[in-house]
GUSE-931388 format. One record per residue (C-alpha): x, y, z; residue number from 0. Coordinates in steps of 0.02 Angstrom, whole numbers, always signed. Example, Ala and Ser with C-alpha at 12.3 -4.5 7.8 and 13.67 -1.06 7.14 Angstrom:
BEGIN
[site [+615, -225, +390], 0],
[site [+684, -53, +357], 1],
This chain:
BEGIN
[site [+970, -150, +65], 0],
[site [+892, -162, -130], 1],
[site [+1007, -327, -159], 2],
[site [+885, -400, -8], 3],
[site [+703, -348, -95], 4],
[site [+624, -357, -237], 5],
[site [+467, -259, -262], 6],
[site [+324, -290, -424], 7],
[site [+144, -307, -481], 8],
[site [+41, -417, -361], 9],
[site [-1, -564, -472], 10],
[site [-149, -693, -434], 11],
[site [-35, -813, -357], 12],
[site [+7, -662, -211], 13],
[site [-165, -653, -146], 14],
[site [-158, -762, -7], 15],
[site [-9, -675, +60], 16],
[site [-83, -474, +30], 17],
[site [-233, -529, +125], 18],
[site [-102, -605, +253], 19],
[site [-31, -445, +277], 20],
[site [-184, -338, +287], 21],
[site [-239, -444, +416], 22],
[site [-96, -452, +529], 23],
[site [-113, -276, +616], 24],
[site [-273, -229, +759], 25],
[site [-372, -154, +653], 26],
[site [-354, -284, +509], 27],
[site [-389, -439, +625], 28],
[site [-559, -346, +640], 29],
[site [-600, -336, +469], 30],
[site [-517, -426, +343], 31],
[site [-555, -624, +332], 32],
[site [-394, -716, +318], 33],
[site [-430, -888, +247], 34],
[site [-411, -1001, +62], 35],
[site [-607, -1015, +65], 36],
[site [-627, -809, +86], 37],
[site [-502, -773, -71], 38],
[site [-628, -823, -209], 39],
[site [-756, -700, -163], 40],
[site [-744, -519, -131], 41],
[site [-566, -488, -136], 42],
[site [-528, -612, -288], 43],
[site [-658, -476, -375], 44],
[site [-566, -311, -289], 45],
[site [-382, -416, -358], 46],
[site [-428, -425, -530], 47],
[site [-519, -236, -536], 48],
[site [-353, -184, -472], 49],
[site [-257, -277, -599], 50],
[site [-353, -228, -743], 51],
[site [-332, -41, -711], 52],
[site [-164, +30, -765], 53],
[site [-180, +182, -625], 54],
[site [-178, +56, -520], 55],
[site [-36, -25, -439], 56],
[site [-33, -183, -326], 57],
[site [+146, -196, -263], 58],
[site [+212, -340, -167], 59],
[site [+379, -333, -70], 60],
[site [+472, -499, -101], 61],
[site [+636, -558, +13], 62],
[site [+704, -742, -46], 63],
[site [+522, -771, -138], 64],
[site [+427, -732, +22], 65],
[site [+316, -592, +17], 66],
[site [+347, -473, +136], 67],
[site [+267, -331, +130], 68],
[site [+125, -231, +10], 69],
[site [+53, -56, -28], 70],
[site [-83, -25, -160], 71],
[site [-32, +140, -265], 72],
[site [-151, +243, -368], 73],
[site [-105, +357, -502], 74],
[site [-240, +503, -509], 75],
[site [-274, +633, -652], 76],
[site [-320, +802, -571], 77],
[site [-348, +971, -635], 78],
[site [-283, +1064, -462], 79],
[site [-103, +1108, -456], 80],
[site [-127, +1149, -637], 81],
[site [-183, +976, -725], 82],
[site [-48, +895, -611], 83],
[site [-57, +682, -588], 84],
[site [-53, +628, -396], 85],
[site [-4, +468, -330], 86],
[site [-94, +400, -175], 87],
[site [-66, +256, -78], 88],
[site [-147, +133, +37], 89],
[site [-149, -19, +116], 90],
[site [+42, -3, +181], 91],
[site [+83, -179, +262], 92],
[site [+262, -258, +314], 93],
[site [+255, -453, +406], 94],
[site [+229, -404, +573], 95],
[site [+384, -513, +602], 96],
[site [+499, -402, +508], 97],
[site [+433, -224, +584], 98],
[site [+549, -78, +603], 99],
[site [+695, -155, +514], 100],
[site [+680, +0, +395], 101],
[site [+580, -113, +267], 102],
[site [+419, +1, +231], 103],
[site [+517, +132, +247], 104],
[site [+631, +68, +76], 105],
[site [+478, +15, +5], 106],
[site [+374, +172, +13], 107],
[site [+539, +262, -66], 108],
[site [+505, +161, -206], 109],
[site [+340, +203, -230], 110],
[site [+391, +374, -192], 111],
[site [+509, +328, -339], 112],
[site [+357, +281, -463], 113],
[site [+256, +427, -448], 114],
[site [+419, +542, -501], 115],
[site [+453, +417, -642], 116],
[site [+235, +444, -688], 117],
[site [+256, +633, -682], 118],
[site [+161, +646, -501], 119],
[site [+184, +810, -408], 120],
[site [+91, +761, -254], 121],
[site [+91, +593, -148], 122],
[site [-36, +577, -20], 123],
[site [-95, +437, +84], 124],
[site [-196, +434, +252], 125],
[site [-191, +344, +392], 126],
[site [-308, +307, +538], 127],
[site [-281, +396, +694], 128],
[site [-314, +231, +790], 129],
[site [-103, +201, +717], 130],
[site [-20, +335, +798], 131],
[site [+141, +252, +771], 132],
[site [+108, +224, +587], 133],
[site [+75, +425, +576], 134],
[site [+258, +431, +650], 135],
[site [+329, +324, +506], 136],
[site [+246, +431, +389], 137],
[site [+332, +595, +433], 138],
[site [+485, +508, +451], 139],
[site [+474, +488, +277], 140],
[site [+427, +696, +258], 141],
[site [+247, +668, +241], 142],
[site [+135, +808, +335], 143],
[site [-29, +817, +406], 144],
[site [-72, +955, +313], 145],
[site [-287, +900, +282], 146],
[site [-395, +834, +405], 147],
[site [-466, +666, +318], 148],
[site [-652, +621, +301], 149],
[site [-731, +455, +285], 150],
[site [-912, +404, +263], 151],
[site [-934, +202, +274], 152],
[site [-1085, +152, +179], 153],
């Protein structure tokens, strides 16, 4: 299955696509803004605050030069578990055409991959209870619910 993807930094020329992706699912088509006119505003600004921080990584999921799928991974300096780094990641999206082919599931090993190569003892995402299936995927991949998670929209 690696000979099929290729996975890197998101580069400006991937934008279009990323905010594709995040707007494919129910809860994106309700708030993300999926058009050429939308990418030089707010998330042109998020892209290149992203890509000028080196904890952060954009990473797009390439198959024959079409991107496929993207997750936005943070590395994250902490002083619990004894100074310890922790990776977290968000924004996990695969083309809704190419769902459950096992594709998110080699690209979050990769990531997984990353934050053992950046000395990470701890990998955490969340994910909104509105995607029970995407919870599924998760501990498929050994993830538990072991927090409950907060959120205060401003």
């Amino acid at each position: 299955m690696n000979d099929l993807y290729i996975f890197r930094r998101a580069e400006q020329k991937d934008l279009l696509d990323i905010i594709r992706l995040l707007s494919e699912d129910e809860l994106g088509r309700s708030r993300e803004i999926f058009s050429s006119h939308d990418i030089k505003s707010s998330y042109q600004i998020a892209f290149d605050e992203i890509n000028s921080d080196l904890n952060q990584f954009l990473m797009v999921l390439e198959k024959d030069t079409k991107i496929i799928g993207t997750c936005h991974l943070t590395y994250m300096p902490s002083l619990t578990f004894q100074g310890s780094r922790r990776m977290n990641i968000e924004a996990v999206r695969i083309d809704q055409t190419l769902r459950n082919q096992k594709i998110g599931e080699w690209m979050l090993k990769q990531a997984i991959q990353m934050a053992k190569k950046h000395h990470c003892k701890i990998v955490q995402l969340t994910t909104n209870k509105k995607r029970p299936a995407a919870k599924r995927f998760y501990e498929k991949l050994r993830f538990e619910a072991t927090h409950e998670g907060m959120k205060l929209y401003l």
